[in-house]
C-alpha positions in Angstrom: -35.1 93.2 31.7 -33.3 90.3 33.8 -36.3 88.2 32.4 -35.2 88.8 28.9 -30.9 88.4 30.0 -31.9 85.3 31.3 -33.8 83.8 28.3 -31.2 85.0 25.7 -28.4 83.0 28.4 -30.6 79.9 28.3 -30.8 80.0 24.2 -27.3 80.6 23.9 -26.6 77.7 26.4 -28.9 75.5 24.1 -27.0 76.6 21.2 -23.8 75.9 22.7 -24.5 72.4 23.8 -26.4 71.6 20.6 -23.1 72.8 18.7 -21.5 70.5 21.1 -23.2 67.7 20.2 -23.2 68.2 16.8 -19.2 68.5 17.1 -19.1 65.1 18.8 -21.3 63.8 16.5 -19.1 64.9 13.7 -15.9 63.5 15.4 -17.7 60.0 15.1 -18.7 59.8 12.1 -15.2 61.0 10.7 -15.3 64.8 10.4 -19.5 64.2 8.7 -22.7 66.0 10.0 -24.7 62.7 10.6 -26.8 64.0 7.5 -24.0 63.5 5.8 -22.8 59.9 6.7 -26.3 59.0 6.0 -26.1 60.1 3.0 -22.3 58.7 2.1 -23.8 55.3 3.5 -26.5 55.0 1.4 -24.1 56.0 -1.6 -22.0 53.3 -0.4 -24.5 50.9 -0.2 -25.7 51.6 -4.1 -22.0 51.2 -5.6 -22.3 47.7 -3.6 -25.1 46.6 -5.1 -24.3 47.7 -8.4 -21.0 45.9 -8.1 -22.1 42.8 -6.7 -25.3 43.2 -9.5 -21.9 43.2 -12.4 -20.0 40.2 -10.3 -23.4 38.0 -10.2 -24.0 38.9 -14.3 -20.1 38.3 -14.8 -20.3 35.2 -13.4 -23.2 33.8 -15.0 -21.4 34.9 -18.9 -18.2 33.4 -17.7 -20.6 29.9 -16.7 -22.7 30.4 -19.8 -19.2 30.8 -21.7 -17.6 27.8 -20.3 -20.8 25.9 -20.7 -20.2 26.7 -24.4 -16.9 25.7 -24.2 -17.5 22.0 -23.0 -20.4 21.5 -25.1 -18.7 22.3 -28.4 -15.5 20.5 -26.6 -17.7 17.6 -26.1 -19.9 17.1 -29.0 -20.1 15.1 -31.7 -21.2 14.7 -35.1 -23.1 11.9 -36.8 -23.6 13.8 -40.3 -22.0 15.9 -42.7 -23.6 18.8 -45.0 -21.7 19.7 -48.7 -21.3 23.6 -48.5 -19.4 24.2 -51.7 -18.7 21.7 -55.0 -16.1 21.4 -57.7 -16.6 19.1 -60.3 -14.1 20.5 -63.1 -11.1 19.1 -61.2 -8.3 16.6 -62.1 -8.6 14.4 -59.4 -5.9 12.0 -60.6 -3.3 14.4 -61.1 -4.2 17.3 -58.8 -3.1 17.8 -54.9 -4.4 20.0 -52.4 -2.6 21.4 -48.9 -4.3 24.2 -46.8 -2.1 27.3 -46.7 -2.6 29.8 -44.2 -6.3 29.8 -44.2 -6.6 29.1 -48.1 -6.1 26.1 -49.9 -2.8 25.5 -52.5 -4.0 23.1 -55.4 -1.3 21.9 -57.8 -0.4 19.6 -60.3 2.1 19.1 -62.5 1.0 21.5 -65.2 -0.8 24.4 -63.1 -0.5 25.5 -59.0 -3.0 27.7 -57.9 -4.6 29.5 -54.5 -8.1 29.1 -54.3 -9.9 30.1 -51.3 -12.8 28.1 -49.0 -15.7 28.5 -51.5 -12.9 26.8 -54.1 -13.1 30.4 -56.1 -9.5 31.1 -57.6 -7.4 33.7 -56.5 -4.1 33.2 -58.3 -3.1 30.9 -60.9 0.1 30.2 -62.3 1.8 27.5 -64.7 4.5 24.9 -64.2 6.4 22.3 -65.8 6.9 19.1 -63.3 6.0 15.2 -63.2 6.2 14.8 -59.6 5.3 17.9 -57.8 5.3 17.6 -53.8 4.3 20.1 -51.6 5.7 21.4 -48.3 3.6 24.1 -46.7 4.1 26.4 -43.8 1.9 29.3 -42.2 1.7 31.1 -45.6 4.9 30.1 -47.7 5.0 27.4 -50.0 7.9 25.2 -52.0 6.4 22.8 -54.3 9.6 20.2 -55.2 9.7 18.2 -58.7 10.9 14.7 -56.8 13.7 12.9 -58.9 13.5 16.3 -61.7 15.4 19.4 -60.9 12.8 22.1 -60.2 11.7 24.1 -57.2 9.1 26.5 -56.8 8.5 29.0 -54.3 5.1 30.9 -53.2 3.3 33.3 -50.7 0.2 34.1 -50.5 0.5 36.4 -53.2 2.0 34.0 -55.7 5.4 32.8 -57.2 8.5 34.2 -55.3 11.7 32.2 -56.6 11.6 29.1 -58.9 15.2 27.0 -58.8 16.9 24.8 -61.4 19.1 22.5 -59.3 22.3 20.3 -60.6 21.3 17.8 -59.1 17.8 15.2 -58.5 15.8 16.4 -55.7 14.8 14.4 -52.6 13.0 16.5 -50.5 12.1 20.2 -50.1 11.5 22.6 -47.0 10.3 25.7 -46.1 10.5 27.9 -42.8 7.7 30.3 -42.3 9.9 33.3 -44.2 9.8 32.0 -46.8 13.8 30.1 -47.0 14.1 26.9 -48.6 16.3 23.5 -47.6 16.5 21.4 -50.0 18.4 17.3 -50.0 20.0 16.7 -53.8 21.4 13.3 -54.7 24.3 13.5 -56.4 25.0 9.9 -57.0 27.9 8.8 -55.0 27.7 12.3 -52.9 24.2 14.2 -51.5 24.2 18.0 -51.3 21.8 20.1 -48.6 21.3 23.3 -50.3 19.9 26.8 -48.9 17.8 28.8 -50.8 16.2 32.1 -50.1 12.7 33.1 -51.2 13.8 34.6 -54.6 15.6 31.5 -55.3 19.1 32.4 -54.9 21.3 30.1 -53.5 22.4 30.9 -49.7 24.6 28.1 -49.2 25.6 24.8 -50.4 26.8 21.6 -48.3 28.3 18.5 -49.9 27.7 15.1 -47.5 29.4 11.4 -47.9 27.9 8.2 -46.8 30.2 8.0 -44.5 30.8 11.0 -42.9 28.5 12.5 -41.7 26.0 10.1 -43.5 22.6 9.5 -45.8 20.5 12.9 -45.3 17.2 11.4 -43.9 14.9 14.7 -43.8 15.7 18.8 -42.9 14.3 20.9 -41.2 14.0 24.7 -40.9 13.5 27.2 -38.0 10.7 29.8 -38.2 13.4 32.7 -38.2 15.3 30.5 -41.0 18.6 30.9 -38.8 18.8 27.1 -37.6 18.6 24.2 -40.4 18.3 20.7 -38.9 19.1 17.6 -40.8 19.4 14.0 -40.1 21.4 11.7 -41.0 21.8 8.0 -41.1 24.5 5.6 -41.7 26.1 2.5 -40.5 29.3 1.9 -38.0 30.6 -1.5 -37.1 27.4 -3.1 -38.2 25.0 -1.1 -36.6 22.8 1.8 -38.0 23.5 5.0 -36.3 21.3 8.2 -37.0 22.9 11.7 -36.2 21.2 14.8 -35.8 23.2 18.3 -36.8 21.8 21.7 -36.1 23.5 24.2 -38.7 23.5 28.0 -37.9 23.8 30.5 -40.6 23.9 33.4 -38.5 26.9 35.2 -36.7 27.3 32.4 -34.2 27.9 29.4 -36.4 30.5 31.5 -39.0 33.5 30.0 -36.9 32.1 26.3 -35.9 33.2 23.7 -39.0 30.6 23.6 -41.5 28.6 25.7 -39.1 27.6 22.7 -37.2 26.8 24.5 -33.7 25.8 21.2 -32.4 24.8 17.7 -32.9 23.8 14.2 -31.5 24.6 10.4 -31.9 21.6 7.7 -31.6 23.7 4.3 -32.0 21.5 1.3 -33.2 18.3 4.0 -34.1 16.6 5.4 -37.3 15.8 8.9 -37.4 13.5 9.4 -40.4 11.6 12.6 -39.1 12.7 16.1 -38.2 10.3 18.9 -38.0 10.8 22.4 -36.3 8.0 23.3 -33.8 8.6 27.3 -33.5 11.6 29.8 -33.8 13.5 27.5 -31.0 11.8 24.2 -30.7 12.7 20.9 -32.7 11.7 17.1 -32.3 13.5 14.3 -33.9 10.9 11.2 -34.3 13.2 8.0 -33.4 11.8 4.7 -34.3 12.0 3.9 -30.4 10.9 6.9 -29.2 11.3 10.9 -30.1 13.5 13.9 -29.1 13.3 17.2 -28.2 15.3 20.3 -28.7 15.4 23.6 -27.6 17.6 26.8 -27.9 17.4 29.3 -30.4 20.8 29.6 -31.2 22.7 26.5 -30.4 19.8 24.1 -29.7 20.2 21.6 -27.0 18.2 17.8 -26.8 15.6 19.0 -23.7 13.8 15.3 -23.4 14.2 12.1 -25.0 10.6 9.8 -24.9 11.4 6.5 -24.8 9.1 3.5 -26.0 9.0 -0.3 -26.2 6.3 -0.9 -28.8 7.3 -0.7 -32.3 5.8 2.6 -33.9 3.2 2.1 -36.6 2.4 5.9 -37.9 3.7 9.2 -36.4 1.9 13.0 -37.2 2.9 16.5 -36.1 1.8 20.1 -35.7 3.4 22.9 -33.7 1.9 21.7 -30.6 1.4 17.7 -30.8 3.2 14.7 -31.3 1.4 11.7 -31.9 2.6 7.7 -32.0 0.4 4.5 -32.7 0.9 1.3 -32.2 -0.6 -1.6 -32.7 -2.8 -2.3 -30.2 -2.6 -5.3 -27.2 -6.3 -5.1 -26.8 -7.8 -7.9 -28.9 -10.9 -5.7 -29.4 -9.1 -3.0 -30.9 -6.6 -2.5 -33.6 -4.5 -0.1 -32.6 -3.6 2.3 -29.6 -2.3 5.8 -29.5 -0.2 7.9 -27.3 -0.3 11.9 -27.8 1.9 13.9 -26.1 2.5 17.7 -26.1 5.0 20.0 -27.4 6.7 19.7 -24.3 7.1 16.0 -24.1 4.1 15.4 -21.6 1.8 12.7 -22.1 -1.6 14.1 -23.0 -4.1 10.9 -23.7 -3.8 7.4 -24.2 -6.6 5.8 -26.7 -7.1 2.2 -28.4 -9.2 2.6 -31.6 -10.0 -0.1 -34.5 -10.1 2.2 -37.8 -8.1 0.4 -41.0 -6.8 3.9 -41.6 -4.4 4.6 -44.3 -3.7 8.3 -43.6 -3.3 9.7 -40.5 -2.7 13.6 -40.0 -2.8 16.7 -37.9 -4.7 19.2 -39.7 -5.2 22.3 -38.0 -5.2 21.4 -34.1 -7.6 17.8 -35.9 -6.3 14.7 -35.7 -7.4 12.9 -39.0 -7.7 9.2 -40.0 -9.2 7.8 -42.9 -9.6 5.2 -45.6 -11.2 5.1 -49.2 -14.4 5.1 -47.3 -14.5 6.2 -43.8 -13.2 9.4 -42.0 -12.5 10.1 -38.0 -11.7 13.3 -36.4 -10.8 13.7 -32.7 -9.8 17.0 -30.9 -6.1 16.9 -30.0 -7.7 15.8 -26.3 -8.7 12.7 -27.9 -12.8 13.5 -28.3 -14.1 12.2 -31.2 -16.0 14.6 -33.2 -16.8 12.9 -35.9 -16.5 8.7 -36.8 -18.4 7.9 -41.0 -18.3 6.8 -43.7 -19.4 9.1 -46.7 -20.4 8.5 -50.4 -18.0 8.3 -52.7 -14.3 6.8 -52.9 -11.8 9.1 -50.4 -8.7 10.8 -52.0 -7.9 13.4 -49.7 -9.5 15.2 -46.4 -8.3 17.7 -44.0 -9.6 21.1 -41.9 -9.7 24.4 -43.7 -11.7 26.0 -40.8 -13.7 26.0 -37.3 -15.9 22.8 -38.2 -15.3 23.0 -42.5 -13.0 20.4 -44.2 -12.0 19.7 -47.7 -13.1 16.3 -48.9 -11.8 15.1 -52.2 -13.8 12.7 -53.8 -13.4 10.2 -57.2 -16.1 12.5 -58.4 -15.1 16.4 -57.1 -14.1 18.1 -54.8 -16.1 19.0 -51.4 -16.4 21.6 -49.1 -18.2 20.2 -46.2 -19.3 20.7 -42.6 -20.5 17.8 -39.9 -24.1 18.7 -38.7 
């Protein structure tokens, strides 16, 4: 009997100190039997692998992608392939301007949309002799220069057609669709506002001397802001002044609605053009300026130059000047600067072009002959000539251009 009292003593000492252990055990390996630790550390050790498995594969798609990137970024074409060919088109009358993805063709009896396989989508008929086009995002005004007709698009087809008093000058549009238009009026010039039916929002009567010639306007995406230029001549000198007009609830009580406005003395200003909702620039012929302010807009930075400016072109994010060049080797050099007034790249080229453009994010120079697109970093995609005399050529798409020929029109990629 004291045998057995003893063994069942020693057991439950064993069981005590093993339940000790086990407690201790526990208390290190924070509140876990040690199976379990061993378990949770192997579970740990999975998700880590698994998630350093996903980093490693992210980062080789994010190399492979930016691999892509500076390939396409840096290549370039020696070729070109003809997707798509009109031949039933009246090249000597007929003018084409891409339109939100599609592609406005117009003359002065017929405008029409037609999309990137030059299939029709709309047609419509009209009666000008000098039809000009001004095109942005997907609203169109097509102007009758010297007649007295205006007419207004979408994407869906004719909004508003005007019958002015007076010869036109020059037409533009905002992306809503509203309309500025410069009238001469003989001794006087008028700057009339349009909305996209055609009816008239406002009328403004200017002098050659006060507050000048009307050089170009300008619209703001929202259609709140009209910008206009104007030039004229005071003690001898020519002056250019630049008015911002605002037809909204802050420019009711300013004279004329002029919420502000700037003086270059002994400077031409022949080119206004409004970036975004808020963002102007004024190209100088010594320089360009910018504006910002949504409301009252306010000159942000003024570029400077010595060299006398040869061609200027414009998008939404670009500015571009050329000049001829000092390099003997090369004709020309150009300076491209961004939206913001910071110099991008400097380049010297020697291409007799007569048209230079931006064209969808391209910068564009050709001749009768020879075409030469860069990237707006100054790569050169593509440097040819192609068969056939040039009439017209500009982007439609990602690596698709339409080039208008003496014998058709092309749709065409560079291989």
């Amino acid at each position: 009997m004291a045998n057995t009292i003893k063994n069942l003593r020693k057991k439950f000492r064993r069981r005590m100190l093993l339940a000790q252990r086990a407690r201790l055990e526990r208390s290190r390996n924070g509140g876990r039997s040690p199976q379990a630790g061993s378990r949770g550390a192997r579970i740990h050790r999975r998700r880590r692998k698994a998630v350093n498995r996903l980093l490693l594969l992210g980062g080789i798609v994010l190399a492979f992608v930016l691999l892509a990137a500076l390939f396409i970024e840096k290549r370039s074409y020696r070729d070109y392939k003809i997707l798509d060919v009109s031949e039933q088109e009246d090249i000597i009358s007929t003018k084409y301007v891409e339109m939100g993805g599609r592609i406005l063709r117009y003359s002065p009896g017929t405008v029409s949309l037609v999309n990137k396989h030059l299939e029709t989508i709309w047609s419509t008929s009209c009666d000008m002799q000098n039809p000009v086009a001004d095109v942005r995002n997907n609203r169109a005004v097509i102007a009758d220069v010297d007649g007295t007709t205006l007419e207004i698009f979408n994407k869906e087809g004719r909004t508003g057609s005007v019958t002015t008093s007076y010869s036109i000058v020059k037409a533009r549009i905002s992306s809503g669709g509203l309309v500025a238009a410069i009238l001469d009026g003989g001794d006087d010039t008028w700057i009339n506002f349009y909305a996209s039916d055609g009816s008239l929002i406002a009328e403004n009567q200017t002098k050659v001397d006060d507050p000048g010639y009307p050089m170009d306007v300008a619209i703001s995406d929202n259609g709140m802001i009209m910008m206009v230029t104007y030039q004229f001549v005071d003690g001898g000198e020519t002056t250019s002044y630049v008015a911002f007009y605002n037809f909204g609830d802050v420019g009711q009580n300013e004279d004329d609605r002029i919420v502000s406005g700037y003086t270059y003395e002994g400077v031409v200003i022949p080119q206004i053009r409004y970036l975004d909702g808020s963002r102007s620039v004024a190209i100088r012929d010594n320089g360009f300026s910018l504006y910002q302010g949504s409301q009252i807009p306010k000159e942000q930075t003024s570029i400077e130059v010595e060299q006398e400016i040869v061609s200027t072109f414009i998008d939404s994010d670009t500015i571009g000047l050329v000049f001829r060049s000092k390099d003997t080797d090369k004709q020309y050099s150009l300076e491209v600067y961004s939206s913001r007034g910071e110099l991008k790249f400097q380049k010297s080229f020697n291409i007799p072009y007569t048209s230079i453009r931006m064209s969808d994010g391209s910068i564009i120079m050709r001749n009768s002959s020879q075409i030469c697109v860069m990237n707006s970093r100054g790569v050169e995609k593509f440097n040819g000539t192609v068969d056939g005399t040039i009439k017209d050529f500009f982007k439609i798409g990602w690596n698709r251009y339409l080039m208008v020929l003496d014998t058709g029109v092309n749709v065409v990629k560079f291989t």
